[in-house]
C-alpha positions as CSV (number, residue, x, y, z in Angstrom):
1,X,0.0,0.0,0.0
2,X,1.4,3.2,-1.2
3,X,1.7,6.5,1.3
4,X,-1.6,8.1,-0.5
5,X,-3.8,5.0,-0.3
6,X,-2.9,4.7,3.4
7,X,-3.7,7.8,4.4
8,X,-6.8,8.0,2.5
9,X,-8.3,6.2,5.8
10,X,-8.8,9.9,6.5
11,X,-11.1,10.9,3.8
12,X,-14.4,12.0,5.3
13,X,-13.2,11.5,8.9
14,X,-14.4,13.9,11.4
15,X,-11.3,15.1,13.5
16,X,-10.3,17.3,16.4
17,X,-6.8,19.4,16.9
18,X,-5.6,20.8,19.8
19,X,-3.7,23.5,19.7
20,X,-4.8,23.7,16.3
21,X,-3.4,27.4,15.3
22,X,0.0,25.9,16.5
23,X,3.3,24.9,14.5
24,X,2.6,22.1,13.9
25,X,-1.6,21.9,14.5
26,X,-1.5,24.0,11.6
27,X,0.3,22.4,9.1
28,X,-1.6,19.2,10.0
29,X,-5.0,20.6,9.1
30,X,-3.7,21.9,6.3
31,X,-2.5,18.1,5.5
32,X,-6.2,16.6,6.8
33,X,-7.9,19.1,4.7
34,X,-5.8,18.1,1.5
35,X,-6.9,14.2,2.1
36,X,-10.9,15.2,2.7
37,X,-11.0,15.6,6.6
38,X,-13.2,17.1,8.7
39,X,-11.6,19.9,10.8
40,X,-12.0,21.5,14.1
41,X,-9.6,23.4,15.5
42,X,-9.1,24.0,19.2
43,X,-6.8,26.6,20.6
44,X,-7.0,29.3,23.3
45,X,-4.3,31.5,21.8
46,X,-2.4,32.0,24.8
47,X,0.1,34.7,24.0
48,X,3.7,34.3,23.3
49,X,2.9,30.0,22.5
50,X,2.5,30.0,18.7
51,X,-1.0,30.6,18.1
52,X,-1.7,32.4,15.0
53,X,-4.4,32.8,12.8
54,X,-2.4,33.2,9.6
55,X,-1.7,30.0,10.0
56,X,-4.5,28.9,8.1
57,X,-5.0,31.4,5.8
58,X,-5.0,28.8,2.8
59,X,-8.1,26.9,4.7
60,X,-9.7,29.7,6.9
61,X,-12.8,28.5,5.1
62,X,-12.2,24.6,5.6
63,X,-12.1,24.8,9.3
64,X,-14.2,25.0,12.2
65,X,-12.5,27.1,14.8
66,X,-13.4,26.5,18.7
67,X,-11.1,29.2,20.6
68,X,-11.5,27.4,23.8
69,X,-8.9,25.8,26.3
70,X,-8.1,21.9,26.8
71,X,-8.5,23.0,30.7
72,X,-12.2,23.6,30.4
73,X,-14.2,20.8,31.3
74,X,-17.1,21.6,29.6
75,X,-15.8,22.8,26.2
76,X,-14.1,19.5,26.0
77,X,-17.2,17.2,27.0
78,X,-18.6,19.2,23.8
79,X,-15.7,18.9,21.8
80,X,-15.1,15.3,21.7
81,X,-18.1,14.0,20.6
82,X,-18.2,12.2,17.1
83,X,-14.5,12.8,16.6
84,X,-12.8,10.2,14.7
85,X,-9.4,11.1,15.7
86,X,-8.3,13.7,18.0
87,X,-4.5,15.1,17.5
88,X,-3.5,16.6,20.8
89,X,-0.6,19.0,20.2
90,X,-2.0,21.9,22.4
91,X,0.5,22.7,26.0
92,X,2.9,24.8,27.5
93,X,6.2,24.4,25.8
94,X,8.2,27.0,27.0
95,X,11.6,25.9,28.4
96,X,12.0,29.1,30.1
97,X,8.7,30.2,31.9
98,X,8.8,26.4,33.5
99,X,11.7,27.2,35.2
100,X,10.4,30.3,36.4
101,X,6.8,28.7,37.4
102,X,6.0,25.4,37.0
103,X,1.9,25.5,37.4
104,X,1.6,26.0,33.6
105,X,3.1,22.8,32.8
106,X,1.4,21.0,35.1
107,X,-2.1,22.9,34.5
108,X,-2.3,22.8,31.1
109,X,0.1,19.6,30.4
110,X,-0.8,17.2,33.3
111,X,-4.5,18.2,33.8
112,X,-5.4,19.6,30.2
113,X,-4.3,15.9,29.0
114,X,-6.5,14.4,32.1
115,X,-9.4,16.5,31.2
116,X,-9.3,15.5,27.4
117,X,-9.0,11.3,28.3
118,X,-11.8,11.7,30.5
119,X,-13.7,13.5,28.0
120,X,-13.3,11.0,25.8
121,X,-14.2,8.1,28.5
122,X,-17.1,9.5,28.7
123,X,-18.3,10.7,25.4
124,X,-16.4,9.2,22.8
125,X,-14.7,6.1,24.1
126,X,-14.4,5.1,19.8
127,X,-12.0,8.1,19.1
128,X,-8.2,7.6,18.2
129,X,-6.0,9.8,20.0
130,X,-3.2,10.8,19.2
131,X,0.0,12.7,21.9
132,X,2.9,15.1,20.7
133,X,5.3,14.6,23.6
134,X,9.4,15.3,23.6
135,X,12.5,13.3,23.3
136,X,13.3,15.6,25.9
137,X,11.4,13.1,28.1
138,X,14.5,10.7,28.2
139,X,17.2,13.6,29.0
140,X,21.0,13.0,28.9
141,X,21.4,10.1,26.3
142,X,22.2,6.9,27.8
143,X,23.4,5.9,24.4
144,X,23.1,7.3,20.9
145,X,21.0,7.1,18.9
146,X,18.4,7.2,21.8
147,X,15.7,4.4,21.2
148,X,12.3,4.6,23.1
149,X,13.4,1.6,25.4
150,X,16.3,4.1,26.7
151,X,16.5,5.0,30.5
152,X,13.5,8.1,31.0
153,X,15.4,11.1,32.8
154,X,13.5,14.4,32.0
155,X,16.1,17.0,33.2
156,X,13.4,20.3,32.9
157,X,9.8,20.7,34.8
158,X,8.3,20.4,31.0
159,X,9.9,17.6,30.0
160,X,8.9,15.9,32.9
161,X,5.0,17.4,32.4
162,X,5.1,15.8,29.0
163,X,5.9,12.2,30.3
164,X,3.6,12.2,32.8
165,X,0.5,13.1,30.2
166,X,2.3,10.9,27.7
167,X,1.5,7.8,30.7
168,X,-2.3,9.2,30.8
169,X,-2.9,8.1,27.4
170,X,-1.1,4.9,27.9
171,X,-2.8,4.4,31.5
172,X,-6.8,5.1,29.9
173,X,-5.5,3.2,26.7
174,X,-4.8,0.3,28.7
175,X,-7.5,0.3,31.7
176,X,-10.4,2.2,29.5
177,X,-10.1,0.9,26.2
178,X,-9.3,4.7,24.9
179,X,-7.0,3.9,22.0
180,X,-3.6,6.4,21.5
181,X,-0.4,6.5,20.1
182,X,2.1,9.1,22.2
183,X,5.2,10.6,20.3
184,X,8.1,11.7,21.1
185,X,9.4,14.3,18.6
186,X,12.8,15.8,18.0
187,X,13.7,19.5,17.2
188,X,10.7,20.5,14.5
189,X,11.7,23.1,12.0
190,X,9.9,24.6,9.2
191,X,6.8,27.2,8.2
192,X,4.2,28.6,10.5
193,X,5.9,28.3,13.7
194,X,6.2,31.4,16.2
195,X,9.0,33.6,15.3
196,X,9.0,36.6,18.1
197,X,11.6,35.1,20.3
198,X,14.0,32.1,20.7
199,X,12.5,29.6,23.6
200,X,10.4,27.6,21.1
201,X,13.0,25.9,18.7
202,X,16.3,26.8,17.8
203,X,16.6,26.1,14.1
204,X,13.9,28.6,13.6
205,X,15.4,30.7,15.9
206,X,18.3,30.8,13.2
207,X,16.4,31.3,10.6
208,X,15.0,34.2,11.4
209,X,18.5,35.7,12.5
210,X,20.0,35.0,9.1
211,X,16.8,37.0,6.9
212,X,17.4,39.4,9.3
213,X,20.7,39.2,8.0
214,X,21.8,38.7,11.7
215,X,24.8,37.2,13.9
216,X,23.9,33.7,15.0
217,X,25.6,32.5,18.0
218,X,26.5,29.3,18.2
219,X,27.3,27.6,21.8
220,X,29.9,26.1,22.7
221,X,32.5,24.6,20.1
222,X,29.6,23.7,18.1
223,X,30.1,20.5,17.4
224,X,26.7,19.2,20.1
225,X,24.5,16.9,17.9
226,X,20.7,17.4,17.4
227,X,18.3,15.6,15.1
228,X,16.7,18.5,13.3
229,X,13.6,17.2,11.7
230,X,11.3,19.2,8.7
231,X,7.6,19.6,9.6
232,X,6.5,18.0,6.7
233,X,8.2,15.1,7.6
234,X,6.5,15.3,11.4
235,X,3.2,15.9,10.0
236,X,3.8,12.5,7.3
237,X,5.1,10.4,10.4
238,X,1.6,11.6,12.7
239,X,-0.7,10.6,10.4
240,X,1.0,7.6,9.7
241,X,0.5,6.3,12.8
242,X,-2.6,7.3,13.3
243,X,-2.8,5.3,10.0
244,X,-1.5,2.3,11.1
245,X,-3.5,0.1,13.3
246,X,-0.1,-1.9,15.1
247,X,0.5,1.2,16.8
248,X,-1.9,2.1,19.1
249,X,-0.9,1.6,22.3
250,X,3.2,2.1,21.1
251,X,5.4,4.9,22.0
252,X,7.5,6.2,18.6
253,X,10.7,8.4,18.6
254,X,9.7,11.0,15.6
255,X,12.9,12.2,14.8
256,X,16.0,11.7,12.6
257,X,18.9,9.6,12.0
258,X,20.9,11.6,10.4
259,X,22.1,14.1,13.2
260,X,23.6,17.7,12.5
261,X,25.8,19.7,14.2
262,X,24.9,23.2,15.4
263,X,27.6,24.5,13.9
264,X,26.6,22.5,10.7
265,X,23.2,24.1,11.3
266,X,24.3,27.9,11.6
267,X,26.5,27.2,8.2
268,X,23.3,25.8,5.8
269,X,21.2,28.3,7.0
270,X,23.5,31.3,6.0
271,X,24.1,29.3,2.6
272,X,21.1,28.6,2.1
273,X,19.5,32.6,3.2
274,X,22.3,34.0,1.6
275,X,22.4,36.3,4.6
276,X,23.5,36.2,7.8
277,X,26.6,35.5,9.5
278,X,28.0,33.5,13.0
279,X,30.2,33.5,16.1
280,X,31.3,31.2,18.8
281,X,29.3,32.0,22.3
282,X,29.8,30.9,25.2
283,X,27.0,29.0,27.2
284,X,24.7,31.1,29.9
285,X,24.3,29.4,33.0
286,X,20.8,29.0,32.4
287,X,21.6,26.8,29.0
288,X,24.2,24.9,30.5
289,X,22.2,23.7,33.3
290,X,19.5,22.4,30.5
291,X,22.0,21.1,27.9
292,X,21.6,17.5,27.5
293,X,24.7,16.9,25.2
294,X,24.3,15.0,22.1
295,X,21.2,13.7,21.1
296,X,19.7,12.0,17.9
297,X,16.8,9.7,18.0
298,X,16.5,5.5,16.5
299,X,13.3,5.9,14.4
300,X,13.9,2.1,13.7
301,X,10.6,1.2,15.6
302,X,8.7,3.6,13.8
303,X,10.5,2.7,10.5
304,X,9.5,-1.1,11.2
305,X,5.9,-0.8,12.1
306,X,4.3,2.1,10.7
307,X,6.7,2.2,7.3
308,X,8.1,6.1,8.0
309,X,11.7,8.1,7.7
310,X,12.3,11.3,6.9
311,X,12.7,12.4,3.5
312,X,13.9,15.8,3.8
313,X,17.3,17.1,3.8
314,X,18.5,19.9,6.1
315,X,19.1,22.0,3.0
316,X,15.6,21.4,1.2
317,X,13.6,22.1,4.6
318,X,16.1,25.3,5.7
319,X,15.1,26.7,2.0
320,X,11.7,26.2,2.2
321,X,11.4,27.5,5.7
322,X,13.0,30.7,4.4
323,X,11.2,30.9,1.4
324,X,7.6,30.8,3.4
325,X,9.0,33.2,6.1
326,X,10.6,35.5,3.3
327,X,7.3,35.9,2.1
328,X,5.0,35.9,4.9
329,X,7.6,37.9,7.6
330,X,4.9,40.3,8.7
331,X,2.8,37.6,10.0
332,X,5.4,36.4,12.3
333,X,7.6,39.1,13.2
């Protein structure tokens, strides 16, 4: 079965996103709507975390949009109901503000995951979920590549936020019956992401520096390995395994196995932009205490049961990032 006919399960399917103006919401309604989905969208726009309505300009009319929060009990009860699948991306992601306060996280993270299973206990025990997690659940690497049977040693009150709602969905999966498939995704690049600062995602972060025709600084000697993965490539490997029947009930590494260098990273970018330029920096105390060192992911589980790999190389996805951001810089910045 080739990639089109197996997502073409999708056709006519009635499906809920959280955090649907998001990064990476966005671009998968864009994807659902392509195959013949029906899309809801479900964001509270919470300033500063990526929510923008340009996001889907090319389907503003496509969409259903419910600006509502995955914390509120009774939007959710509503939400659920005759959902095929439910993609739940929305949650506080910001590195920084959780080691400032680390309600959020657990507020929106820990409960808003809670209030969405039992939701669907409830209302809609037939839906297919689906959970956006980290690899920055597993921390320091054990061992490279990191596969999901690694040690788990979240380093960051987020991190740690994101496990625990990643065993939610495995706990109702296996004592109610409430089918999900949690993911643990690596550094996501590409279009429609947030652009105003740099605590969401480095390699966008970049980006922007260099059509600003900016210094990038890289930490460190540079040479720290990440597994910097395009969005179309994350959005293929979701809906592939929300495809794929063997892997409900699985945890997947969504990531890449060919690793960069940050250094590596600064360099295409500034190739690539034709703008830009970069310098050696040394670490803040802040970063250092949150570096993990190296880390690149094993996709070899996802590979062998739901048929995925990345197809992008770092150059292609850098240039189309710039391309989209080139064009559509007002929206973002």
């Amino acid at each position: 079965m080739n990639l089109q006919e197996k997502l073409s399960c999708f056709e006519g399917k009635d499906i809920l996103i959280t955090g649907g103006l998001g990064f990476i919401g966005s671009n998968l309604a864009i994807r659902l709507i392509e195959l013949g989905a029906k899309v809801t969208l479900l964001d509270a726009m919470i300033e500063d975390h990526g929510g923008n309505l340009f996001n889907i300009e090319p389907i503003k009319d496509q969409v259903r949009v419910n600006f509502s929060d995955v914390r509120d009990e009774n939007s959710l009860r509503y939400l659920v109901r005759g959902r095929d699948y439910i993609f739940h991306l929305a949650g506080q992601n910001d590195h920084v503000l959780s080691l400032q306060n680390p309600f959020p996280d657990i507020d929106i993270n820990i409960k808003g995951a809670a209030i969405l299973l039992e939701a669907c206990k409830r209302y809609n025990p037939s839906a297919r979920l689906i959970y956006t997690g980290t690899r920055g659940e597993y921390g320091p690497a054990v061992k490279l590549p990191v596969s999901e049977d690694m040690p788990i040693n979240p380093k960051g009150i987020y991190e740690l936020s994101s496990l625990t709602a990643q065993k939610l969905f495995q706990i109702y999966h296996h004592n109610h019956a409430i089918r999900s498939i949690t993911l643990r995704l690596t550094n996501i690049y590409g279009q429609r992401a947030q652009m105003k600062h740099n605590r969401f995602g480095v390699a966008n972060w970049f980006i922007r520096l260099a059509i600003d025709n900016e210094t990038i600084k890289v930490f460190g000697d540079g040479s720290l390995l990440r597994d910097f993965l395009y969005i179309d490539d994350t959005v293929e490997a979701i809906l592939l395994c929300a495809a794929t029947e063997e892997a409900y009930g699985e945890v997947f590494n969504v990531g890449n196995d060919h690793p960069s260098s940050f250094l590596e990273l600064a360099k295409t970018i500034i190739e690539v932009a034709g703008t830009g330029r970069w310098e050696f920096a040394p670490f803040s105390p802040e970063r250092a205490a949150q570096e993990p060192g190296h880390f690149y992911s094993d996709i070899s589980k996802i590979r062998r049961i739901v048929g995925w790999e990345p197809k992008s190389s770092l150059a292609e996805g850098i240039r189309k990032t710039v391309e989209y951001y080139r064009q559509y810089k007002t929206h973002y910045w």
